[in-house]
C-alpha positions in Angstrom: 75.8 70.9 104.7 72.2 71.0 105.5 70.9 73.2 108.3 67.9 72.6 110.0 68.8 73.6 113.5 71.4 76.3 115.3 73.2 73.2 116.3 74.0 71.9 113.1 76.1 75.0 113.0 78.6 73.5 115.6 80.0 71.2 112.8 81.5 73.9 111.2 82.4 75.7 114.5 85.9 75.2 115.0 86.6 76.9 111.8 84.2 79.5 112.2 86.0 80.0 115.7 89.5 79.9 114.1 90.7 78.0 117.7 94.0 78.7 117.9 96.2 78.4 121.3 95.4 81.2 123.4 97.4 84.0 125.1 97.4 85.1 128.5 98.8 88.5 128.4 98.9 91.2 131.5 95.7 92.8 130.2 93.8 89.7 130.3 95.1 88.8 133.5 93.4 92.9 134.8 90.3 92.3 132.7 89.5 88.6 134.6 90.4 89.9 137.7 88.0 92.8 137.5 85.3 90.9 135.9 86.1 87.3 137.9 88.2 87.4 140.6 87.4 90.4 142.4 83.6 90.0 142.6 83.1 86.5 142.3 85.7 86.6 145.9 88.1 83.9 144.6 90.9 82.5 146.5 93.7 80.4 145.0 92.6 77.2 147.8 89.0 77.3 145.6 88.2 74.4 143.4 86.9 75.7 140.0 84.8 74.7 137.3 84.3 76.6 133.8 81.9 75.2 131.6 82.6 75.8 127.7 86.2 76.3 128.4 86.7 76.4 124.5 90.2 76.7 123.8 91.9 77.2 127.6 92.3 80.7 128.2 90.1 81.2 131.2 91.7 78.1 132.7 95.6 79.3 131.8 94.0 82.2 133.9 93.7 80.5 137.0 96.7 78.5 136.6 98.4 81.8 136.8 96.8 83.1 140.1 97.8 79.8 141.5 94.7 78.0 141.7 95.5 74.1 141.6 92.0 72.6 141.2 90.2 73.3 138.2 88.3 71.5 135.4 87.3 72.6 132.0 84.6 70.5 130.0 83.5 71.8 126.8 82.1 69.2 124.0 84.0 69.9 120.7 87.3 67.5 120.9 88.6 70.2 118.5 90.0 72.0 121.3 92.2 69.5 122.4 94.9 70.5 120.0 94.9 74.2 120.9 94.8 74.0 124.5 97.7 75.1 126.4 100.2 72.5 127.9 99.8 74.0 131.4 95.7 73.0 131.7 95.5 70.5 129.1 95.6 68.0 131.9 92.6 69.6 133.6 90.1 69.6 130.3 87.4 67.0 129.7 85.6 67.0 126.2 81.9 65.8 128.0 78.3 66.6 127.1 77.1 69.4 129.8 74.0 67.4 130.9 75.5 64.1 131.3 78.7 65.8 133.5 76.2 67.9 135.4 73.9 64.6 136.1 77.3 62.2 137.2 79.6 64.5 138.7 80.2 64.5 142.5 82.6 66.9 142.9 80.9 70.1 144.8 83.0 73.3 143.5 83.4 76.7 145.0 82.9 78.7 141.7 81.5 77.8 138.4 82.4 79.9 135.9 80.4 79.8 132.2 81.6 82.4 129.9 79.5 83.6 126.6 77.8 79.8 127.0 74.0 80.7 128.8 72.8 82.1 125.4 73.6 78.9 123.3 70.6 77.6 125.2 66.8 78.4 125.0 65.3 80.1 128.0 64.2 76.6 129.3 66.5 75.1 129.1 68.9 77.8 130.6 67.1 77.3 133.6 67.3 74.0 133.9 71.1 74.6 133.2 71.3 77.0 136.4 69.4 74.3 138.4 71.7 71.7 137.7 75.2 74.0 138.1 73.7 74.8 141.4 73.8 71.1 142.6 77.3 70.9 141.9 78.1 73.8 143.9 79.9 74.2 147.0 77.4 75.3 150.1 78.8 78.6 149.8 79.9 78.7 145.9 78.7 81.0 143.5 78.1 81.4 139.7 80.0 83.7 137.3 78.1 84.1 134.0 79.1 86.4 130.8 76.4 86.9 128.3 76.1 89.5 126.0 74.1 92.5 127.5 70.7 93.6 125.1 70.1 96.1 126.9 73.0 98.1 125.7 72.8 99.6 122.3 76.2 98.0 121.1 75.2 94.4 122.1 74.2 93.1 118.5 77.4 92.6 117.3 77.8 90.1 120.2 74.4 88.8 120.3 73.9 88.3 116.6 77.6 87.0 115.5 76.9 83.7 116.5 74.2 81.5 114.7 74.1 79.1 117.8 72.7 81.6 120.0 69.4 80.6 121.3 68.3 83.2 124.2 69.2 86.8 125.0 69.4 88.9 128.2 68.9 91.7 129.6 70.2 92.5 133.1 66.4 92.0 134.2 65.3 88.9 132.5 68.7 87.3 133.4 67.8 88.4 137.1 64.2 86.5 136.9 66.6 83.3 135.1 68.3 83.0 137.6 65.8 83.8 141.0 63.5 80.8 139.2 66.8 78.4 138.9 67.3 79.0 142.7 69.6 82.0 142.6 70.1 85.7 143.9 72.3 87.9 141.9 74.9 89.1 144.2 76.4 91.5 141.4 76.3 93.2 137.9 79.5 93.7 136.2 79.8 95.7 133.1 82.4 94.5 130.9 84.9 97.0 130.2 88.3 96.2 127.9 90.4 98.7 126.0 92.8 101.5 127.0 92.1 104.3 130.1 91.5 106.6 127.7 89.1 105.2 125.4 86.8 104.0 128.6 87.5 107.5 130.0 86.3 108.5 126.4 83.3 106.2 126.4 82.3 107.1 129.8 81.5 110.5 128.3 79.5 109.4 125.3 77.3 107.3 127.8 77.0 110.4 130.2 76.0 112.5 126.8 73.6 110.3 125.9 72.1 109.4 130.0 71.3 113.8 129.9 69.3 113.3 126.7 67.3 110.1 127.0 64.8 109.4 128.6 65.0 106.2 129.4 69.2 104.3 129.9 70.1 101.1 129.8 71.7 99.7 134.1 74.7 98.9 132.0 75.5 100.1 128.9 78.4 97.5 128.1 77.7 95.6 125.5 78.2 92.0 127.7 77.5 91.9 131.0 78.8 89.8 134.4 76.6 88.6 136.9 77.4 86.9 140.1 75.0 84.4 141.7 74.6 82.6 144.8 72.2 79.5 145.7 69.4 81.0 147.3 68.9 80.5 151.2 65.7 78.8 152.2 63.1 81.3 153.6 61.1 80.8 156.7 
C-alpha cells in the first residue's frame, strides 16, 4: 500500500487498532469519573456527544451512569461490529466536518478522547471553533491528548503514525483561547494501582528537588476542560 500521507495509514487502522468489543470494568468506571465526570460537572439529564467514539467504551460509560442522550460519530464503519449492544443504537459512522457543519442539536458536553492530535494545529482550531457551535450555552469540552511536556509522553505521542500535532499543557491553552475557549481545568491522567501512583508520586517529587525546571503535569496524557468564552466588554 502506498503511503504518501498520515491518513493513508487509516486503511490499515482497524487492524493496527485490533478493535475488539470493549469492557467496562469498575476501574474504568473510577478512572472516567475522575478524569470526566467529576470535573467536566456531568449530570445523568446532560445530552452528550463524543467525537471518535472508536469502538464504544466511553459511550458504554455513560450508559452506565444513566445518561440517556448520547451520540457517538467516528468515521471507520469498522467499528460497527465491535460496538457494544447497549450504545450501538447511539453511534453514527459520519465525517467530523460534515456532522459539525449539519447538526442542530446543541449538547451539554462534548467529549473527544486521544482525537485533537490526529489533526494539524490549524486545523485543530478550526475543530474547537466548530464543537463550540454545537454546544450547549453552558456546555463544555473534555479533551485527552497525550501530554509532551511530560518525559513519558512519547510512547503515546509517537505510537500512532496519524498523529499530526502535539501539546503541551501551554500550547493546548493558547488552542483553545484562539478557538474561543477558557480552560476551566487540567487533569493529569492517572491509572494503575494506589500503590504504584503512591510509588510514582515519589519518583516525580525526587526528580521536582533536583531539576530545575518540572513539567505542570508530569502524566504522560493530559485532560483539559473548556468552556465557550464569555464576550468581554
Amino acid at each position: 500500500m502506498p503511503i504518501a500521507k498520515p491518513e493513508d495509514f487509516y486503511a490499515t487502522y482497524a487492524e493496527y487498532k485490533s478493535y475488539v468489543r470493549p469492557e467496562l470494568k469498575a476501574k474504568h468506571v473510577k478512572w472516567l469519573d475522575r478524569e470526566f465526570w467529576v470535573p467536566a460537572r456531568c449530570e445523568p439529564h446532560h445530552s452528550v456527544l463524543e467525537i471518535g467514539c472508536g469502538t464504544g467504551q466511553f459511550l458504554l460509560y455513560l450508559h452506565r451512569k444513566g445518561v440517556t442522550r448520547f451520540t457517538g460519530i467516528d468515521q471507520d464503519a469498522k467499528i460497527k461490529d465491535v460496538l457494544p449492544p447497549e450504545v450501538a443504537a447511539h453511534v453514527r459512522i459520519a465525517d467530523v466536518w460534515e456532522f459539525l457543519k449539519t447538526e442542530t442539536t446543541r449538547f451539554d458536553r462534548i467529549v473527544m478522547l486521544d482525537v485533537l492530535e490526529h489533526f494539524t494545529i490549524p486545523d485543530g482550531a478550526a475543530l474547537l471553533e466548530a464543537v463550540r457551535g454545537i454546544l450547549a450555552p453552558d456546555g463544555m469540552l473534555t479533551v485527552r491528548v497525550p501530554n509532551m511536556a511530560s518525559p513519558w509522553a512519547g510512547q503515546h505521542q509517537y505510537a500512532d503514525l496519524t498523529h499530526k500535532a502535539a501539546y503541551a499543557p501551554g500550547g493546548l491553552r493558547q488552542l483553545a483561547i484562539a478557538a474561543g475557549f477558557d480552560c476551566v481545568a487540567f487533569v493529569d491522567q492517572r491509572r494503575g494501582s494506589r500503590s504504584r501512583r503512591f510509588l510514582e508520586d515519589c519518583l516525580h517529587g525526587l526528580f521536582a528537588a533536583v531539576l530545575t525546571e518540572t513539567p505542570p503535569l508530569w502524566s504522560a496524557n493530559m485532560i483539559a476542560i473548556l468552556k465557550p468564552r464569555v464576550a468581554r466588554a
